[in-house]
C-alpha positions as CSV (number, residue, x, y, z in Angstrom):
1,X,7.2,-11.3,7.3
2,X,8.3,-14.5,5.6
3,X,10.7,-14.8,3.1
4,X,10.4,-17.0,-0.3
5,X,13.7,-17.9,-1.3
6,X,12.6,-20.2,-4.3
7,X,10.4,-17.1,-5.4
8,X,13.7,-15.1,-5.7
9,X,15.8,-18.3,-7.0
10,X,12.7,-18.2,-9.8
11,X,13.1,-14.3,-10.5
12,X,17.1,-14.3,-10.6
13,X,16.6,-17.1,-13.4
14,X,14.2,-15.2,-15.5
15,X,15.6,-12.1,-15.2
16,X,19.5,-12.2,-15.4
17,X,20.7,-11.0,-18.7
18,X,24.6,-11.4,-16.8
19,X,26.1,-14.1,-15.1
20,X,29.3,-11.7,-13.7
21,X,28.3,-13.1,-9.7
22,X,27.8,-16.3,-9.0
23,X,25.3,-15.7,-6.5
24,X,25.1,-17.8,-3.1
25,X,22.3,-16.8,-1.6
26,X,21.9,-16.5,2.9
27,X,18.4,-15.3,4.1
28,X,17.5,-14.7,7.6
29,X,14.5,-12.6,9.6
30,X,16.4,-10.4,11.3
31,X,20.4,-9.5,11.8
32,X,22.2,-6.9,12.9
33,X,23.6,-5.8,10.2
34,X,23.8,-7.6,6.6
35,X,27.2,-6.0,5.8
36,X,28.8,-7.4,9.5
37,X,27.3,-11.1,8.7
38,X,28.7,-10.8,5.3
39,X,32.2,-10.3,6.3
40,X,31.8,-12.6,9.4
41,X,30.7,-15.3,6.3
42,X,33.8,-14.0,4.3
43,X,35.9,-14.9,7.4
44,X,34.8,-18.4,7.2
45,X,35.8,-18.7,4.0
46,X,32.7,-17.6,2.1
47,X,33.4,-16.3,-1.8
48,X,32.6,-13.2,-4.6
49,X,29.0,-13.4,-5.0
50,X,27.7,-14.5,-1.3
51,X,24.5,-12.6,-0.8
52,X,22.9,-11.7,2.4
53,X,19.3,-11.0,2.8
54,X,17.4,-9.5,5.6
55,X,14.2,-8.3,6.1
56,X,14.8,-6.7,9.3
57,X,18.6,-4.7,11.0
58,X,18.8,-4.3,14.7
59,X,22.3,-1.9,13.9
60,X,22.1,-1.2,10.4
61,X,25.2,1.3,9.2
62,X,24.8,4.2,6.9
63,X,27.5,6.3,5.5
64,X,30.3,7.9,7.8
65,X,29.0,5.9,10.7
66,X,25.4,6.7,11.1
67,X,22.9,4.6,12.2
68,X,20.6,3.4,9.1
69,X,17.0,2.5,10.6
70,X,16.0,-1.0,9.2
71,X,12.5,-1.8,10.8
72,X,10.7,-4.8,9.8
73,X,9.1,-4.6,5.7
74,X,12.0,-2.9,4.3
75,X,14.5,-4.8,1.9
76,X,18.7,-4.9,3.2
77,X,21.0,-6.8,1.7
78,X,25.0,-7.4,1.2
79,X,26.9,-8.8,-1.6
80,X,30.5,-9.8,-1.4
81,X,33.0,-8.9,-4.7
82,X,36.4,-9.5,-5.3
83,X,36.9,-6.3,-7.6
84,X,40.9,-6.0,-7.8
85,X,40.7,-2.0,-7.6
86,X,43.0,0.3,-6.9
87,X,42.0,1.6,-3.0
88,X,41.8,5.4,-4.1
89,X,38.9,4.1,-6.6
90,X,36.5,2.4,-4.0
91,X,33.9,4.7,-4.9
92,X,33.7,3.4,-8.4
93,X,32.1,0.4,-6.7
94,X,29.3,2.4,-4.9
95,X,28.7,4.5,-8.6
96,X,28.4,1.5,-10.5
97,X,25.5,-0.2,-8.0
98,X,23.7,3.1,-7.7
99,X,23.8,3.2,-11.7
100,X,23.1,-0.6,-11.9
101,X,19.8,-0.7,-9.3
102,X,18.7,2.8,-10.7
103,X,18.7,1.5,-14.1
104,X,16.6,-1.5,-12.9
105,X,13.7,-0.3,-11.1
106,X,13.3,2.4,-14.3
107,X,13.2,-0.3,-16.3
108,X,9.6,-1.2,-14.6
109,X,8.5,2.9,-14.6
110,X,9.3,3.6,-11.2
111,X,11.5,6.9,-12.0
112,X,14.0,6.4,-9.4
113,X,16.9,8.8,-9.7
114,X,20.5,8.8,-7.7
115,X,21.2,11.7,-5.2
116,X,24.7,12.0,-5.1
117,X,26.6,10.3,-3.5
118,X,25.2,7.3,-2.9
119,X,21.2,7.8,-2.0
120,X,18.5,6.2,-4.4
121,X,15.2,8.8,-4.6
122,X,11.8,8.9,-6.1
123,X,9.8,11.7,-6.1
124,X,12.2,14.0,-4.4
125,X,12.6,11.6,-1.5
126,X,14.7,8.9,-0.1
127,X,13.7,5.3,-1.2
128,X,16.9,3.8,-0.5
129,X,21.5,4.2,-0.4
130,X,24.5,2.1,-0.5
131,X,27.5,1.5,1.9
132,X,30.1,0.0,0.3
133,X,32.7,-1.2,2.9
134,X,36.5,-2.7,1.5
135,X,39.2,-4.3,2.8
136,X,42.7,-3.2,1.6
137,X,46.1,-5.0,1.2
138,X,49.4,-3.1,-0.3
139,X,46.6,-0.3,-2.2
140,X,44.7,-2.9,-3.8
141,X,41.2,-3.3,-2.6
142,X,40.9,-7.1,-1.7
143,X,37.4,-7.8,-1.0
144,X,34.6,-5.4,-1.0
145,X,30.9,-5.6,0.5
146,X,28.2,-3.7,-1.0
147,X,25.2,-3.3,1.2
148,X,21.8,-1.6,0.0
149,X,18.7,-0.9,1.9
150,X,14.9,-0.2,-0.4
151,X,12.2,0.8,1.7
152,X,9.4,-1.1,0.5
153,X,6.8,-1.9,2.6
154,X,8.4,-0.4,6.4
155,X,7.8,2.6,8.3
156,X,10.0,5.6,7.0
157,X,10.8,9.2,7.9
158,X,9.0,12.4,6.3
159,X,11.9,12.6,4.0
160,X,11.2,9.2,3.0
161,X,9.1,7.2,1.0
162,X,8.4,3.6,0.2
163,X,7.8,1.4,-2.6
164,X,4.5,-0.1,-1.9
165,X,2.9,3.3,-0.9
166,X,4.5,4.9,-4.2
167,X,3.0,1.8,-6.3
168,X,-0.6,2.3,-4.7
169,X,-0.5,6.4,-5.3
170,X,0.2,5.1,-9.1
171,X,-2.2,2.2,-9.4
172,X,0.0,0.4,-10.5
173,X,2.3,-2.3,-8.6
174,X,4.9,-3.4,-11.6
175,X,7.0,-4.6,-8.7
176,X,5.0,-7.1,-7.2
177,X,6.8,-8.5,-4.0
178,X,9.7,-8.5,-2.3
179,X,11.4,-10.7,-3.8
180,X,11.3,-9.6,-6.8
181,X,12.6,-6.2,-5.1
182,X,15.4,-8.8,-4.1
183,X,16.2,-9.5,-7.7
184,X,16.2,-6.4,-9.1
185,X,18.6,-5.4,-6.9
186,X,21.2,-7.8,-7.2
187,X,20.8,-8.0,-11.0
188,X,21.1,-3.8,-11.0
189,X,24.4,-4.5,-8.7
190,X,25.6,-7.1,-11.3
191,X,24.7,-4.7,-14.1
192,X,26.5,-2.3,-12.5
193,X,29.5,-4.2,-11.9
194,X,29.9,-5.4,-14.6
195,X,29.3,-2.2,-16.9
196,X,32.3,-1.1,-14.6
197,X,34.9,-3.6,-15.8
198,X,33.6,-4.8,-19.0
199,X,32.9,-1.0,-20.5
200,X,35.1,1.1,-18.3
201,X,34.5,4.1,-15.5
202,X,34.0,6.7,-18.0
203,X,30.9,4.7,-19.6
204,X,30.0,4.2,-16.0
205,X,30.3,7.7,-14.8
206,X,28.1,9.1,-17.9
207,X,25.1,7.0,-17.2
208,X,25.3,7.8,-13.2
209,X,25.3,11.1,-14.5
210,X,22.1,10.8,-16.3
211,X,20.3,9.9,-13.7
212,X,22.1,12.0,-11.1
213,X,19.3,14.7,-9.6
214,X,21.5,17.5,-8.3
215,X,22.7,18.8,-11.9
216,X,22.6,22.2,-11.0
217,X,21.5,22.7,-7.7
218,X,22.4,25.6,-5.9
219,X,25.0,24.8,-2.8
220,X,27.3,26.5,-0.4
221,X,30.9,25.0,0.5
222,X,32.8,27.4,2.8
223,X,29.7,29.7,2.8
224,X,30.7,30.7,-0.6
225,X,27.4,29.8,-3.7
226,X,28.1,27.2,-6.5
227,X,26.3,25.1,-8.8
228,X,26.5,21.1,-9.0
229,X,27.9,20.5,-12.5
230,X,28.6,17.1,-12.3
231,X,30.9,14.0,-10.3
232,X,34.1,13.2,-10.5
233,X,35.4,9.1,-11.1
234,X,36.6,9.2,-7.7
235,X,33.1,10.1,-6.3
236,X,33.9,13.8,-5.7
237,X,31.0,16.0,-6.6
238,X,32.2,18.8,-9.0
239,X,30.6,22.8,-8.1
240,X,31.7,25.7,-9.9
241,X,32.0,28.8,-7.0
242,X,30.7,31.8,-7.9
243,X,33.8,33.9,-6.1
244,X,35.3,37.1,-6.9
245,X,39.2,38.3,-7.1
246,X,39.8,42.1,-8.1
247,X,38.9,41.4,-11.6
248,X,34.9,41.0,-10.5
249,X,33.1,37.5,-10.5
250,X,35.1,34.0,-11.3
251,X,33.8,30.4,-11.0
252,X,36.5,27.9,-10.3
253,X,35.7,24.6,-10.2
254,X,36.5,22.8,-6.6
255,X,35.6,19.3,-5.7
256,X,33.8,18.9,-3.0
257,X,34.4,14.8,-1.4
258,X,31.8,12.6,0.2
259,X,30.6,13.7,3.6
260,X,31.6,17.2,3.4
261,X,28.2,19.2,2.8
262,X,24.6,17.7,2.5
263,X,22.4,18.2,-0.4
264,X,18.6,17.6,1.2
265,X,15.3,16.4,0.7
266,X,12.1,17.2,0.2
267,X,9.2,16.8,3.1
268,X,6.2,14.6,1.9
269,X,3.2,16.4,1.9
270,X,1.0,13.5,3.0
């Protein structure tokens, strides 16, 4: 599947309302990972805003390690900041592009919603997630990558879905290539970021939060019931326990960090 970079040159143009990244744009068929070639770019002395591109990963990452499958048709790409953080506040970065690509692709009716932490879903399913990867020097995040992957028009899992399939159930294809997938998801990373620094994490957190799905969902942490009521600007998702001291029932509120339980998803039915 070829891609038009001068199709995607055309669409960042017309549809930037920001110009927080100067964008520097790398394309390639195929790589083993967009984050890795991002930071082997980085090394050689590439800058904020280098892009990466790829319409196919060989050993795409995930979160905590796992293996993220990235078949041919689907959409993975990398984009290098220089964000001046403190380290304990990495996760503002991955809350901010979730937010910022969410925002996006609603903005053409496709009613994408964020599964916390990190996972973008439509219709109950996964359509794509983040990894955001920094480096660290004396507690100051340095240099951060930001790597997404969309399904749009690959193979996925029954707990997936892509966009191409969802447009066609819907008549309707306001996304019309994948390049234009391409731009919307840079400029939702640049809207992101820039909503971060310019307006502040607690703006930030309240629009993740309006488009967060798990708002009280029923979950178990240390086999004890609680109920999602919300996320914390670290990342951390908040639950109020439904536990009980000699007094009858309480419901403290404990937060629960990335990686520690799993929130699901639905099956497709098709």
């Amino acid at each position: 599947m070829g891609f038009d970079l001068q199709l995607l040159e055309t669409a960042l143009k017309t549809g930037r309302k920001y110009r927080y990244l100067p964008f520097s744009l790398h394309v390639f068929d195929s790589v083993a990972s967009t984050n890795q070639t991002l930071w082997e770019l980085l090394a050689q002395g590439a800058e904020q805003g280098c892009v990466v591109i790829a319409t196919q990963q060989t050993a795409g990452r995930g979160q905590w390690g796992r293996q993220w499958s990235s078949p041919i048709g689907g959409l993975y790409v990398s984009v290098a900041i220089a964000p001046k953080l403190e380290a304990t506040n990495c996760y503002h970065l991955t809350l901010a592009s979730a937010w910022g690509i969410a925002a996006q692709l609603r903005e053409y009716g496709i009613s994408v919603g964020i599964k916390w932490p990190n996972d973008l879903v439509l219709n109950g399913r996964k359509l794509g997630g983040i990894l955001t990867e920094t480096k660290v020097n004396q507690g100051q995040i340095t240099q951060a990558v930001i790597g997404v992957g969309i399904n749009w028009a690959n193979p996925v899992p029954e707990t997936g879905i892509n966009l191409e399939l969802w447009q066609a159930s819907e008549n309707s294809r306001p996304i019309s290539s994948l390049e234009m997938l391409t731009s919307t998801v840079l400029i939702g990373i640049e809207s992101g970021i820039e909503c971060l620094f310019q307006e502040g994490i607690t703006i930030l957190l309240s629009r993740y939060l309006e488009l967060l799905i798990n708002i009280g969902d029923q979950v178990h942490v240390n086999n004890l019931a609680g109920t999602v009521i919300g996320v914390t600007p670290q990342g951390n998702l908040r639950v109020n326990l439904e536990a009980y001291d000699t007094k009858g029932l309480i419901t403290p509120e404990i937060y629960v960090e990335p990686g520690t339980i799993s929130l699901g998803y639905q099956k497709s039915s098709v």
